[in-house]
DOLOLUM-598504 format. One record per atom (N, C-alpha, C): residue in three letters; x, y, z. Coordinates in pm, whole numbers, plus 50000, padded with zeros to 5 digits. Example, Ala and Ser with C-alpha at 12.3 -4.5 7.8 and 13.67 -1.06 7.14 Angstrom:
<sites>
ALA513194943150780
ALA512304955050780
ALA513204967050780
SER512854977550708
SER513674989450714
SER512905000350787
</sites>
This chain:
<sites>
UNK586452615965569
UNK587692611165628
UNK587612596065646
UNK588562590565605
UNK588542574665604
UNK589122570465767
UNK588412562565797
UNK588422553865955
UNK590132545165977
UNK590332548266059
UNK591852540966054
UNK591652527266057
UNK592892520965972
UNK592782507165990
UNK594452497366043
UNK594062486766017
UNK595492481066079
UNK596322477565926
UNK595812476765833
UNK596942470465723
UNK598282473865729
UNK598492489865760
UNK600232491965748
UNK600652484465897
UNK600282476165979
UNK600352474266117
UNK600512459966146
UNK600872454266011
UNK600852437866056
UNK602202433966096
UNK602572423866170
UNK603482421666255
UNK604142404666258
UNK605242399166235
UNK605322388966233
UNK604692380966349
UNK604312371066303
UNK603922357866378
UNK605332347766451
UNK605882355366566
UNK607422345766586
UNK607892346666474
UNK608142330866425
UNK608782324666356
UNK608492313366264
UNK607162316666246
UNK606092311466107
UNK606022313565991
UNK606852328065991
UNK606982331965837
UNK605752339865832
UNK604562335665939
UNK603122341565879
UNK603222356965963
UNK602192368665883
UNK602222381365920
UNK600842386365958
UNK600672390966089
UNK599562391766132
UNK598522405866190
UNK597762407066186
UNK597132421766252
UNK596882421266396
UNK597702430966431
UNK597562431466611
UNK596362432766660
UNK594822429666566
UNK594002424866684
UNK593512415566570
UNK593132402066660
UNK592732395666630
UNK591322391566651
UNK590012386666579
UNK588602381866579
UNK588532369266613
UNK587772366666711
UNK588032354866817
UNK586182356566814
UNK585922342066775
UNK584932339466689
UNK583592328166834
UNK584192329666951
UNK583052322367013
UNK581762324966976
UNK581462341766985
UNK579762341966989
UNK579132336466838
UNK579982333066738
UNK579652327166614
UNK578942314166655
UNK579232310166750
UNK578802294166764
UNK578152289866881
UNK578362300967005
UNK577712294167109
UNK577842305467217
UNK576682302667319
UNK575852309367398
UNK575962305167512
UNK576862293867543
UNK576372289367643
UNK577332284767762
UNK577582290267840
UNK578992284267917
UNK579392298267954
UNK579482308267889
UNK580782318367847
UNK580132331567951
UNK581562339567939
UNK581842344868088
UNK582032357568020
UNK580772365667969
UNK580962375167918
UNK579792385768039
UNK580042401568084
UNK579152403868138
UNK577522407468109
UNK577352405267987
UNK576442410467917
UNK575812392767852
UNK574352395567816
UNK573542384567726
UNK574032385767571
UNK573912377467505
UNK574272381367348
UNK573352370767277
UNK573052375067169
UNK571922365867060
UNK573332360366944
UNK573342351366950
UNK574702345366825
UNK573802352566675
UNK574932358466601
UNK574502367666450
UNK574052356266364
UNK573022355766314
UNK572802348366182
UNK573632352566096
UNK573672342965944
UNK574572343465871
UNK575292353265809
UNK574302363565790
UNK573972373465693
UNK575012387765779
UNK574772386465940
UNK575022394866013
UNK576482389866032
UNK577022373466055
UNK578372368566044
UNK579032374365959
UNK578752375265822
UNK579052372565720
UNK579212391965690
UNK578932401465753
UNK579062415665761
UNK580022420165856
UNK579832411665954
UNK581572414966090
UNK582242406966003
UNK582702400765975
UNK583842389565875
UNK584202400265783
UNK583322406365686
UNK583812417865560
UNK584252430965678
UNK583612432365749
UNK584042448065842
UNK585662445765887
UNK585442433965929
UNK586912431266001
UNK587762434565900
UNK587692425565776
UNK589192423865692
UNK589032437265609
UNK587792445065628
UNK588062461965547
UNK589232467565638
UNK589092462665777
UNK589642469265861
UNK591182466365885
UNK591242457965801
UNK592512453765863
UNK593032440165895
UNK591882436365982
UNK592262425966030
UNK592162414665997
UNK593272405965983
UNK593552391465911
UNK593722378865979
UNK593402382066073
UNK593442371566237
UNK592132366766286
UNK591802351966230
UNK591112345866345
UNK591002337466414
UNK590522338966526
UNK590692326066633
UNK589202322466625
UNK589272306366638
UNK587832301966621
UNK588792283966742
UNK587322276166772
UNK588042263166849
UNK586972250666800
UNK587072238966851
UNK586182233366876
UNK585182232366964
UNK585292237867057
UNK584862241367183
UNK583872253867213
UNK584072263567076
UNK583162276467037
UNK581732267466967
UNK581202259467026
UNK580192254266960
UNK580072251266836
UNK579532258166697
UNK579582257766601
UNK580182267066475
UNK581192274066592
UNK581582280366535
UNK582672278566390
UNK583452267166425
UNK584112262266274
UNK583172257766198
UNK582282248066223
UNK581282247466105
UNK581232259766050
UNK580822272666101
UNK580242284666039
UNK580922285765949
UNK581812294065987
UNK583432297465895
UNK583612291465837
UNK583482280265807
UNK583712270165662
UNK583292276765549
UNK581872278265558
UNK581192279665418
UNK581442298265399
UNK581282305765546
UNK581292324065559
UNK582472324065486
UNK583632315665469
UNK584882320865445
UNK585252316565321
UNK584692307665259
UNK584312304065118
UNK584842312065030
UNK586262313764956
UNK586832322364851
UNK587562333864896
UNK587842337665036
UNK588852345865090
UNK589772335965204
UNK589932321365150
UNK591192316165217
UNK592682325665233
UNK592502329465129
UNK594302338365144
UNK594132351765189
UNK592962351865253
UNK592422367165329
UNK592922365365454
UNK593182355265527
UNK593272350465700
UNK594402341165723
UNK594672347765831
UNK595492337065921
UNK594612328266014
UNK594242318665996
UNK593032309866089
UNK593842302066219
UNK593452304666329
UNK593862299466480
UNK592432290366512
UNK593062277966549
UNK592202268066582
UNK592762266766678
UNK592012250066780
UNK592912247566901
UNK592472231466923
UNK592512224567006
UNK592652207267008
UNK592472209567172
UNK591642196267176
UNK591912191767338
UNK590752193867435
UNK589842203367418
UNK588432207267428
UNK587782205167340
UNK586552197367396
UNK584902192867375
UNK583972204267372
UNK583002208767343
UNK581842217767383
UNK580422204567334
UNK579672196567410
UNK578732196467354
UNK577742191867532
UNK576562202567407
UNK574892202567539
UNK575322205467700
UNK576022218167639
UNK576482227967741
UNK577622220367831
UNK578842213067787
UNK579242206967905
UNK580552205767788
UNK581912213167899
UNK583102212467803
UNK583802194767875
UNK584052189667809
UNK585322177967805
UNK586872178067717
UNK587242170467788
UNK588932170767728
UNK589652157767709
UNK589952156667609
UNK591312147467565
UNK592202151967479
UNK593492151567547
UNK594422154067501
UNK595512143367422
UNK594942129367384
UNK595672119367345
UNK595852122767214
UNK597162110267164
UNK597332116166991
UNK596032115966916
UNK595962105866959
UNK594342097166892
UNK593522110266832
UNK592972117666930
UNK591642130466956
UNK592542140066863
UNK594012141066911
UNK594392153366845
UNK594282154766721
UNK594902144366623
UNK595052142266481
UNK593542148366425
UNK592322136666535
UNK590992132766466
UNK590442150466477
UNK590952156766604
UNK590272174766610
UNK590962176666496
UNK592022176466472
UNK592902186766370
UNK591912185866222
UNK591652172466200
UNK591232164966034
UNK590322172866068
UNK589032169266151
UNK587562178166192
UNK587842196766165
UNK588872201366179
UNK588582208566165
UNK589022214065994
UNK590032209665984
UNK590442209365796
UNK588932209465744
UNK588042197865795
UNK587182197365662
UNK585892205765735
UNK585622214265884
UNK584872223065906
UNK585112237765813
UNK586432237065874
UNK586442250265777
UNK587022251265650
UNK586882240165584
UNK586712237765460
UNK588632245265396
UNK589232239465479
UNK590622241265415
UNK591822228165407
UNK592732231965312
UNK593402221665345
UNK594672221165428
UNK594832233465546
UNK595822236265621
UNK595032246365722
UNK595392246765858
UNK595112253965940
UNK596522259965962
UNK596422275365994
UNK597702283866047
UNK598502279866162
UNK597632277066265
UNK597822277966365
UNK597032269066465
UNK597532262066529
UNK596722253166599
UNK597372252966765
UNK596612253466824
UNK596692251766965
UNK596182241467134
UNK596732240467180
UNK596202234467287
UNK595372237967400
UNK594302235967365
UNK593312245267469
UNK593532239067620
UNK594422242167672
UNK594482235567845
UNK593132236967949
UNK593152219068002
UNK591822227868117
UNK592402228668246
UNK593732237868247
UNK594632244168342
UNK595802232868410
UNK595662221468351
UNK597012212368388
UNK597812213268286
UNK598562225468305
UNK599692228068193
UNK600452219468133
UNK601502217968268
UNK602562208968292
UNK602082196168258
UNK601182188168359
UNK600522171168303
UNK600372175268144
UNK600082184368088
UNK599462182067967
UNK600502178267830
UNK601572189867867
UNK602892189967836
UNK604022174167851
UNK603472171667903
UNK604592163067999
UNK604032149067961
UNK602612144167990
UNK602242131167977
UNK601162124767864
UNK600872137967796
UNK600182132267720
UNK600412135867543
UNK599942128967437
UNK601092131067328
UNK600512141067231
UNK600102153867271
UNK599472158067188
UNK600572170767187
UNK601692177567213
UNK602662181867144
UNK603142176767047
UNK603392165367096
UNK604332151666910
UNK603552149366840
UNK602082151766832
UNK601172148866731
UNK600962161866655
UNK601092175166768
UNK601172189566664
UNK602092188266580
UNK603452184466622
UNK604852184066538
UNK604532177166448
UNK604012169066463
UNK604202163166359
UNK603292165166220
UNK601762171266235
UNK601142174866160
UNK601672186666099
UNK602452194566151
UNK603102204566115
UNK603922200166000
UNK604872188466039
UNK605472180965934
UNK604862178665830
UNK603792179165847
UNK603272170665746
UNK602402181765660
UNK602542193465717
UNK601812205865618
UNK600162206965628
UNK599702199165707
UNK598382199865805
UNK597982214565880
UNK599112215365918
UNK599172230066025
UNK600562236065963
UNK600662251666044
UNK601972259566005
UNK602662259766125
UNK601732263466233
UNK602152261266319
UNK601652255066454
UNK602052256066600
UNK601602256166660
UNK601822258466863
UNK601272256766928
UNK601322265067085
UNK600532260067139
UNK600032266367232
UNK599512266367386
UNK598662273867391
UNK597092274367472
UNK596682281867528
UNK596492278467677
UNK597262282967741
UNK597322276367906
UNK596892285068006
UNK597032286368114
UNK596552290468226
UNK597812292968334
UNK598782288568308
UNK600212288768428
UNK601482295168372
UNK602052300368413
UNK603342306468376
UNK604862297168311
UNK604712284068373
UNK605262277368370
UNK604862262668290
UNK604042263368235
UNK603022261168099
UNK603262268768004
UNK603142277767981
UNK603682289267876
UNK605002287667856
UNK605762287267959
UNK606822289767920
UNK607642272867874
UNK607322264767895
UNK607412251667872
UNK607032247867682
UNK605742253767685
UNK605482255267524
UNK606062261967444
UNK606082267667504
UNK607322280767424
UNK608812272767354
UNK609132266467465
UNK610222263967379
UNK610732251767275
UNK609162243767254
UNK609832238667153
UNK608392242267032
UNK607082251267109
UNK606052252267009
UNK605892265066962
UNK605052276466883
UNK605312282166796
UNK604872298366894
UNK603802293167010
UNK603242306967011
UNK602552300967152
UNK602272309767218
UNK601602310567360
UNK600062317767347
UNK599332312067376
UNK598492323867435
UNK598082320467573
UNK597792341067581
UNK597852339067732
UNK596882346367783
UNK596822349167924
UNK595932355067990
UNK596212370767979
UNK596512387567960
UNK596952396267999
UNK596322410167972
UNK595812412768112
UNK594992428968090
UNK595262437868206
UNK594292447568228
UNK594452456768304
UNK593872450768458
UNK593572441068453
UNK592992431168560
UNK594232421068616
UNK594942413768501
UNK595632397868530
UNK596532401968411
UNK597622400968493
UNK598992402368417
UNK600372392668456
UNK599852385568535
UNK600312373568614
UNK601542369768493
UNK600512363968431
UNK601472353568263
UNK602652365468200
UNK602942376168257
UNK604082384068188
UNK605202374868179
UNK605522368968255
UNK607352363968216
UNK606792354768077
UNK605912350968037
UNK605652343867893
UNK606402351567793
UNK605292361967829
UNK605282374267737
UNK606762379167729
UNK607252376767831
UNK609132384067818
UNK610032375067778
UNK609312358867783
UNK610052350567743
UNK609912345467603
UNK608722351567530
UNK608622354067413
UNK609632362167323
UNK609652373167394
UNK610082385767323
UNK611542382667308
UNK611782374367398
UNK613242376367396
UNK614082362867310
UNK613232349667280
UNK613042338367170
UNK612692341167071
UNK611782352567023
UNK611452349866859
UNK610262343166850
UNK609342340566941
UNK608002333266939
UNK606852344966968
UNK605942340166929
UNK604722344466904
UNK603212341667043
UNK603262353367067
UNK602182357567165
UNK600912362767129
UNK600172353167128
UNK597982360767162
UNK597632361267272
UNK596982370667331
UNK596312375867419
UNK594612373967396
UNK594422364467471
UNK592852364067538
UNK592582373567627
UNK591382373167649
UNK590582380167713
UNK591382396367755
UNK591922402867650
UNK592552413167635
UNK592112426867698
UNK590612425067706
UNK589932432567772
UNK588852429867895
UNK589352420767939
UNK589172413768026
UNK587722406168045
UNK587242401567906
UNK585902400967845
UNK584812410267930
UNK585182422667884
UNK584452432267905
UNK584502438768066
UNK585002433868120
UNK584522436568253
UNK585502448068336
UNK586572449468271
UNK587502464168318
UNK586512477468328
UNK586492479668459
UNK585882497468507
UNK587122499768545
UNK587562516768495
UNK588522525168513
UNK587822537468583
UNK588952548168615
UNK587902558068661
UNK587162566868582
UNK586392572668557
UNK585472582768498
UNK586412586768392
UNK585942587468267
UNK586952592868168
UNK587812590068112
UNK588612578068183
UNK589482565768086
UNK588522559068052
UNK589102555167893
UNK588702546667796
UNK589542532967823
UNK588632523767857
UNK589032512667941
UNK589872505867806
UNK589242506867680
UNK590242499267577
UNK591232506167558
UNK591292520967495
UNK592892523767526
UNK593692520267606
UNK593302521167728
UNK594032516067842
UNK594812505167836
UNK593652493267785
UNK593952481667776
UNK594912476767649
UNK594822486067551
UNK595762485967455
UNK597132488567447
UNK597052499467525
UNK598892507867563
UNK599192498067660
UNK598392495367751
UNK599122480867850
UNK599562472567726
UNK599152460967664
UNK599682451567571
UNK600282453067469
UNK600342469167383
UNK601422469367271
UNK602602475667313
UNK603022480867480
UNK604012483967529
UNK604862474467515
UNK604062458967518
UNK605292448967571
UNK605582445167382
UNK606952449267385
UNK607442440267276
UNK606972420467218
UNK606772421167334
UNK606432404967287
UNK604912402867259
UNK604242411267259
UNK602772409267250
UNK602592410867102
UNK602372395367037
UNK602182399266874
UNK600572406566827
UNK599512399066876
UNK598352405566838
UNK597262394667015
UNK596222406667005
UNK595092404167074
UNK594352400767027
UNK593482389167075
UNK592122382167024
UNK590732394367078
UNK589962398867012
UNK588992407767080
UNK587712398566976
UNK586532393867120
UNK585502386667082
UNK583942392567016
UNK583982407367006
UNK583312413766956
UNK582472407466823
UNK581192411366865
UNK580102410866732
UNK579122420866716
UNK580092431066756
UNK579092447266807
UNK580062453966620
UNK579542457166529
UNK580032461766451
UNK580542476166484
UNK580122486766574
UNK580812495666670
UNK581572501466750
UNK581352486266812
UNK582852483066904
UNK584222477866809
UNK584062465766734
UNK584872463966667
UNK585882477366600
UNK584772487166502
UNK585262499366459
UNK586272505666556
UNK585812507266667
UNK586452515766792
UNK587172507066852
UNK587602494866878
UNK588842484766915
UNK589712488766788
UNK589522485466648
UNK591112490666557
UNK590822506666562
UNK589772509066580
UNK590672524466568
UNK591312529866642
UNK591272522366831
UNK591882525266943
UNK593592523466903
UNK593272507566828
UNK594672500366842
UNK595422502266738
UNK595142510266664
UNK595822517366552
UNK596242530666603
UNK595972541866690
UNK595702551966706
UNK597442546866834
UNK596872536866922
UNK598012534866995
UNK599572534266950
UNK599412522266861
UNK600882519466764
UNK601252526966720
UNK600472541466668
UNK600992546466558
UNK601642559366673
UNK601102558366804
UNK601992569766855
UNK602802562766992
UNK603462551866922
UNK604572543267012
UNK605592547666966
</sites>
């Protein structure tokens, strides 16, 4: 019996034109160890082991990844792992976060933005990123408001650099601010923190495009005895119409299997 997958399950991206798999591979442990708020220790996969979740994923379905500058080395990786399946992925990057010798920093000026965006074209060895985002370090609004790294997305967009681009923020009113003149939100929303819903409703109801971080609340949802904390967490987020796809950070080739087979198993009896 063949393992379910997401291919009949892809879903527009807003209003990008691009089409995506409702879960998405969100690529931190590719690059770094250090900072991150997972409940468990993890050893980052050598190449060989990268380079086997990368083929598992897209057997599976899934055509979505999120990777940052800020995931350590993780775009370096993906440059060379992804080498000849460019038109296999939708690639999510983000601008505005630092990661180096354990210590995140931020600039959000045009200046940094352009210079992250180029850095990452030639990390991951393409000549367009999908999707690009603003990694907020929770000053939504200031970020939005005073500094020029929205008019520098637009404009790379213009310029066929990027396809699109959004927010990854922290405030409701941040989200919803990006929203309306950028491509896609991501947000906070699980069985824990569901706060950021009016995004999510203010998505659904514009034509824009919603990712979900920490979807499972990086691991840390206990239910009672016998719920399956990811189903759970799945029928919560594909209930809402506006939820285009979830980022899930997995490098457990197991878990991964059992996240699309959850989230296939869900959709298909919506």
């Amino acid at each position: 019996m063949s393992l379910p997958t997401l291919h009949e399950l892809h879903r527009p991206l807003g209003s990008t034109g691009l089409s995506v798999s409702p879960l998405g591979l969100g690529t931190v442990k590719l690059g770094r160890d250090q900072g991150v708020k997972y409940p468990n220790g993890f050893t980052i996969p050598d190449d060989q082991q990268a380079r086997l979740l990368l083929k598992q994923a897209r057997e599976l379905g899934i055509n979505l990844i999120d990777t940052a500058p800020a995931y350590g080395r993780s775009e370096e990786r993906l440059g060379p792992l992804l080498r000849g399946q460019r038109q296999d992925w939708v690639i999510v990057s983000k601008v505005g976060e630092e990661f180096d010798n354990g210590v995140s920093s931020f600039d959000f000026s045009a200046e940094h933005t352009r210079f992250s965006v180029e850095r990452s074209l030639k990390r991951l060895e393409t000549d367009f990123i999908d999707l690009v985002l603003v990694h907020s370090d929770g000053n939504d609004l200031q970020i939005l408001d005073e500094t020029g790294v929205y008019e520098t997305l637009a404009a790379l967009k213009r310029e066929g650099k990027i396809r699109g681009f959004g927010f990854s923020g922290k405030t409701i009113e941040g989200g919803l601010k990006a929203l309306q003149t950028g491509d896609c939100a991501m947000v906070t929303y699980n069985l824990n923190e569901q706060g950021e819903r009016p995004v999510i409703d203010y998505a659904a109801a514009h034509g824009k495009a919603i990712l979900v971080k920490k979807a499972l609340a990086s691991g840390h949802v206990c239910l009672s005895p016998g719920i399956d904390p990811v189903r759970a967490s799945f029928q919560l987020l594909f209930e809402h119409p506006g939820v285009t796809s979830a980022i899930v950070g997995t490098i457990n080739p197991v878990h991964l299997a059992h996240n699309v087979a959850t989230a296939a198993a869900v959709l298909r009896n919506r």
